[in-house]
C-alpha positions as CSV (number, residue, x, y, z in Angstrom):
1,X,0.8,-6.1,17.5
2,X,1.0,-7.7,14.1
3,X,-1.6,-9.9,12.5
4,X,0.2,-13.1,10.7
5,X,-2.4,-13.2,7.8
6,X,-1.0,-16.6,6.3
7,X,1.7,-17.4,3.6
8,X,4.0,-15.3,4.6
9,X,2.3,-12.2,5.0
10,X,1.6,-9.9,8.0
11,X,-0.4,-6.8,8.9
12,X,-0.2,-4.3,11.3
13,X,-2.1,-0.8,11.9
14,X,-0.6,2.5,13.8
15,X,-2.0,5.7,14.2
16,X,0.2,8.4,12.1
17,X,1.0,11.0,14.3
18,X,1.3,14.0,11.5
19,X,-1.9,13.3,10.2
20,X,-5.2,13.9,11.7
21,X,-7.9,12.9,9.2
22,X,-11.5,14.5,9.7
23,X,-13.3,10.8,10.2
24,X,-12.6,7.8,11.9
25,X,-11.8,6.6,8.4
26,X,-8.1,6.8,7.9
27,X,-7.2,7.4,11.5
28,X,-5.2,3.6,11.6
29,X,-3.2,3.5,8.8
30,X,-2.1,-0.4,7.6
31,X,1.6,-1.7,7.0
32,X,2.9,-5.0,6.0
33,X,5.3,-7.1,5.8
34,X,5.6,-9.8,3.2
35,X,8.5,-12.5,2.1
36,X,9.4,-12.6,-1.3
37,X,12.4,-13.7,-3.2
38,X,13.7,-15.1,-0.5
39,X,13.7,-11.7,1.4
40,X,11.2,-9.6,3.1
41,X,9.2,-6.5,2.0
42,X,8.4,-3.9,4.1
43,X,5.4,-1.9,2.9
44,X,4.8,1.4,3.8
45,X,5.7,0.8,7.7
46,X,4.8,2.9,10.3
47,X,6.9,1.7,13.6
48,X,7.0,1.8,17.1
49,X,9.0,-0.2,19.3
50,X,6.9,-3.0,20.1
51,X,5.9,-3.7,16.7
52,X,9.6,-3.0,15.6
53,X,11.0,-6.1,18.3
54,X,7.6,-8.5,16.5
55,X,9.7,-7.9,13.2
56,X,12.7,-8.9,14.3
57,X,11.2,-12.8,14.1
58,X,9.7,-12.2,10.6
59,X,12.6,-10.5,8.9
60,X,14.5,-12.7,6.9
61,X,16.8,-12.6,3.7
62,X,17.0,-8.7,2.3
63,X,15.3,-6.1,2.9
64,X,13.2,-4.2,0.8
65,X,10.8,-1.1,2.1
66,X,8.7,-0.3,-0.6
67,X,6.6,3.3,-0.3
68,X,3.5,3.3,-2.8
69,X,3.5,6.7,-2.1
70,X,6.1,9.8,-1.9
71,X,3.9,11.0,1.5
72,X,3.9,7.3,3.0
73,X,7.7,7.5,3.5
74,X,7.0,7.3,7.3
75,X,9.6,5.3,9.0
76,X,11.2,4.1,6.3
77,X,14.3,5.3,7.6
78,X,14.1,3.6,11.0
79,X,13.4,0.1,8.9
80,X,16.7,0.8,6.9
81,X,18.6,1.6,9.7
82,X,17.1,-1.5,11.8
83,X,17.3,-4.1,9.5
84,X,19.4,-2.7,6.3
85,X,18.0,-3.1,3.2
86,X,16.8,-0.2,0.1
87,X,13.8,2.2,-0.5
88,X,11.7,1.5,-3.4
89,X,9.1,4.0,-4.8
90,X,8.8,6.7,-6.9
91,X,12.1,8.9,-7.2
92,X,10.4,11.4,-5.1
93,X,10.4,9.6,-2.2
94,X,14.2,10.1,-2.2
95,X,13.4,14.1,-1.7
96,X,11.6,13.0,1.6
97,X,14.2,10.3,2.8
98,X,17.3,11.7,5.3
99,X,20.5,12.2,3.1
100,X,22.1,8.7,2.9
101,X,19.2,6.4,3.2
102,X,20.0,3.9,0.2
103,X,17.1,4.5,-2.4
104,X,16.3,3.1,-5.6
105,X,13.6,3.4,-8.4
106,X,13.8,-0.2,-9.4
107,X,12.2,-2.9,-8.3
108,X,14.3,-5.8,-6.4
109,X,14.0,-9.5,-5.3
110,X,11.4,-10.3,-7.9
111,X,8.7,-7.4,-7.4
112,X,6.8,-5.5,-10.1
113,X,6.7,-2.3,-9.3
114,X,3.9,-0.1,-11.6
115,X,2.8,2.9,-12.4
116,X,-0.2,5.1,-12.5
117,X,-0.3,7.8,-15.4
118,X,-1.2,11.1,-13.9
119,X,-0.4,10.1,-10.3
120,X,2.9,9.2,-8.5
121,X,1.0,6.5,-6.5
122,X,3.4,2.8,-7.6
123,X,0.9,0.0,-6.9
124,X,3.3,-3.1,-5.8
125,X,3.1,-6.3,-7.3
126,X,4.3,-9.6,-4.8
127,X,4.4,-12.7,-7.0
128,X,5.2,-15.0,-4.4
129,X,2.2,-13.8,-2.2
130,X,-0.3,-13.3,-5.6
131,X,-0.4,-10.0,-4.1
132,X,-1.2,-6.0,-5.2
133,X,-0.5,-3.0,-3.0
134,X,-2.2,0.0,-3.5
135,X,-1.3,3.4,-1.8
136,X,-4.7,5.6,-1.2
137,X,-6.9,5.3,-4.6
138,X,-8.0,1.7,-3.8
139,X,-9.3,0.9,0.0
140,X,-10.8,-1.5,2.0
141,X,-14.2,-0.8,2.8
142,X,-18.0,-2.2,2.3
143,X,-16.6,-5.5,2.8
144,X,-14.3,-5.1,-0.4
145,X,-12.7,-2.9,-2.1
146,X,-13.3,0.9,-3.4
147,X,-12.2,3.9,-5.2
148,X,-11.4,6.1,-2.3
149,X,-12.5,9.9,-4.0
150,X,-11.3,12.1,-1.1
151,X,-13.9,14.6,-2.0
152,X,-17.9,14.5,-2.0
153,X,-18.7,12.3,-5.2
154,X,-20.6,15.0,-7.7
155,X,-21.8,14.5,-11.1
156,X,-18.6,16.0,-12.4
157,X,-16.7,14.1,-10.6
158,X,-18.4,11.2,-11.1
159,X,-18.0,11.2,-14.8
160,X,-14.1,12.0,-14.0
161,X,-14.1,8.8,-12.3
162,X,-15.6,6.6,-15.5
163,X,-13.9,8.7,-17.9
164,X,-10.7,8.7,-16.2
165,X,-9.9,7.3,-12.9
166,X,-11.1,4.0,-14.3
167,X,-9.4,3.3,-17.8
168,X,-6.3,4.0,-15.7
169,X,-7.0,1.1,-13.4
170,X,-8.8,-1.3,-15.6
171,X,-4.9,-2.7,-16.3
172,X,-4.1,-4.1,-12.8
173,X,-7.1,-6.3,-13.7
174,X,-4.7,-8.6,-15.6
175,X,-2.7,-9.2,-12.7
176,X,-3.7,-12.4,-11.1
177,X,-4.1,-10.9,-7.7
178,X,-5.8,-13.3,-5.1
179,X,-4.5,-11.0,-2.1
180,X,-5.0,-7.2,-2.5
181,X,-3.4,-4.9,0.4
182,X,-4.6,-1.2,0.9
183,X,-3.0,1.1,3.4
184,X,-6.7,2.0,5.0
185,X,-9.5,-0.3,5.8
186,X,-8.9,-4.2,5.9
187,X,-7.0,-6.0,3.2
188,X,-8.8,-8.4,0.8
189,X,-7.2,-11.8,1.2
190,X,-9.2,-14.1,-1.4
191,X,-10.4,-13.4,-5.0
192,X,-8.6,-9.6,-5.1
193,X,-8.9,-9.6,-8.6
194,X,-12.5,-9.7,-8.5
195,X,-12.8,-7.3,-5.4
196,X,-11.0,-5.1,-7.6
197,X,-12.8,-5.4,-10.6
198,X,-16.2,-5.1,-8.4
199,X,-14.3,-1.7,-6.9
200,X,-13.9,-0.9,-10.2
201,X,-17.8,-1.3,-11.5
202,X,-18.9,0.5,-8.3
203,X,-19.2,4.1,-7.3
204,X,-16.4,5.7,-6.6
205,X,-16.1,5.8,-2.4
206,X,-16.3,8.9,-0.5
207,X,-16.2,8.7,3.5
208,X,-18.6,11.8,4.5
209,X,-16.8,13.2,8.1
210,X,-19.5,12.5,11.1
């Protein structure tokens, strides 16, 4: 079922069925759906039919689905063809959408969409919500935020992270961000910009398999 999280923003987790992650990290995989501009924003949505009928009460206005990443197209198509609307994201997620599905790289009904040098992640920016979506790098976890480093944290990667990883995120820090939504682990609904900043100063994250 979906989770109204307040202000006109809901949450819902599904398990993907093409991916099987090592951990229980990662096995749910979180969606949302936000209005904005006096439409509605799919993010990233994974669907089945009972969560598809709860949307029909929250859609209103146009529709936007915005992928944060090429590889979280998931049902993007099923959205489009459900409730109309365009695909957002980077212009490889065209590549991965069937032939027809209306797709644009520019951002519609007042959202930001950015970019991450060296990555084709497109963190989303909701002003109406005071709201950043991030793809994979940034996840809920520890009670906040992290840096999710999908392999063992070593020295060497470690200073990748401060030398790199970091200077490339340190601008979303200037967006005023109370709500930040990540696509695993628990979204951070008050003070994001600080849960981001602290995600920022921390270690970078990695989930050892049990």
């Amino acid at each position: 079922m979906i989770e109204a999280l307040g202000d006109g923003l809901w949450h819902w987790t599904l398990r993907h069925p093409d991916w099987h992650p090592r951990s229980d990290f990662g096995a749910q995989v979180g969606c949302y759906a936000v209005h904005q501009g006096g439409g509605t924003v799919l993010i990233d949505p994974l669907l089945e039919p009972a969560i598809a009928a709860e949307l029909d009460d929250v859609i209103v206005g146009d529709v936007v689905i915005a992928i944060t990443l090429p590889y979280h197209v998931r049902d993007a198509a099923t959205a489009v063809k459900r409730w109309g609307g365009t695909v957002i994201g980077h212009p490889d997620v065209a590549r991965r959408l069937p032939e027809g599905t209306p797709f644009s790289d520019e951002p519609r009904l007042g959202l930001r969409l950015h970019s991450v040098p060296r990555t084709k992640e497109r963190p989303l920016e909701l002003p109406d919500a005071r709201a950043l979506a991030f793809g994979d790098r940034i996840v809920g976890a520890d009670g906040g935020l992290r840096f999710w480093m999908q392999r063992e944290v070593t020295d060497e990667r470690r200073a990748w992270y401060r030398r790199v990883a970091v200077p490339l995120l340190e601008p979303f820090l200037d967006i005023d961000a109370e709500r930040v939504l990540v696509t695993h682990g628990p979204p951070v609904l008050r003070d994001g910009r600080r849960a981001l900043a602290d995600a920022l100063a921390a270690e970078p994250w990695y989930h050892r398999p049990s």
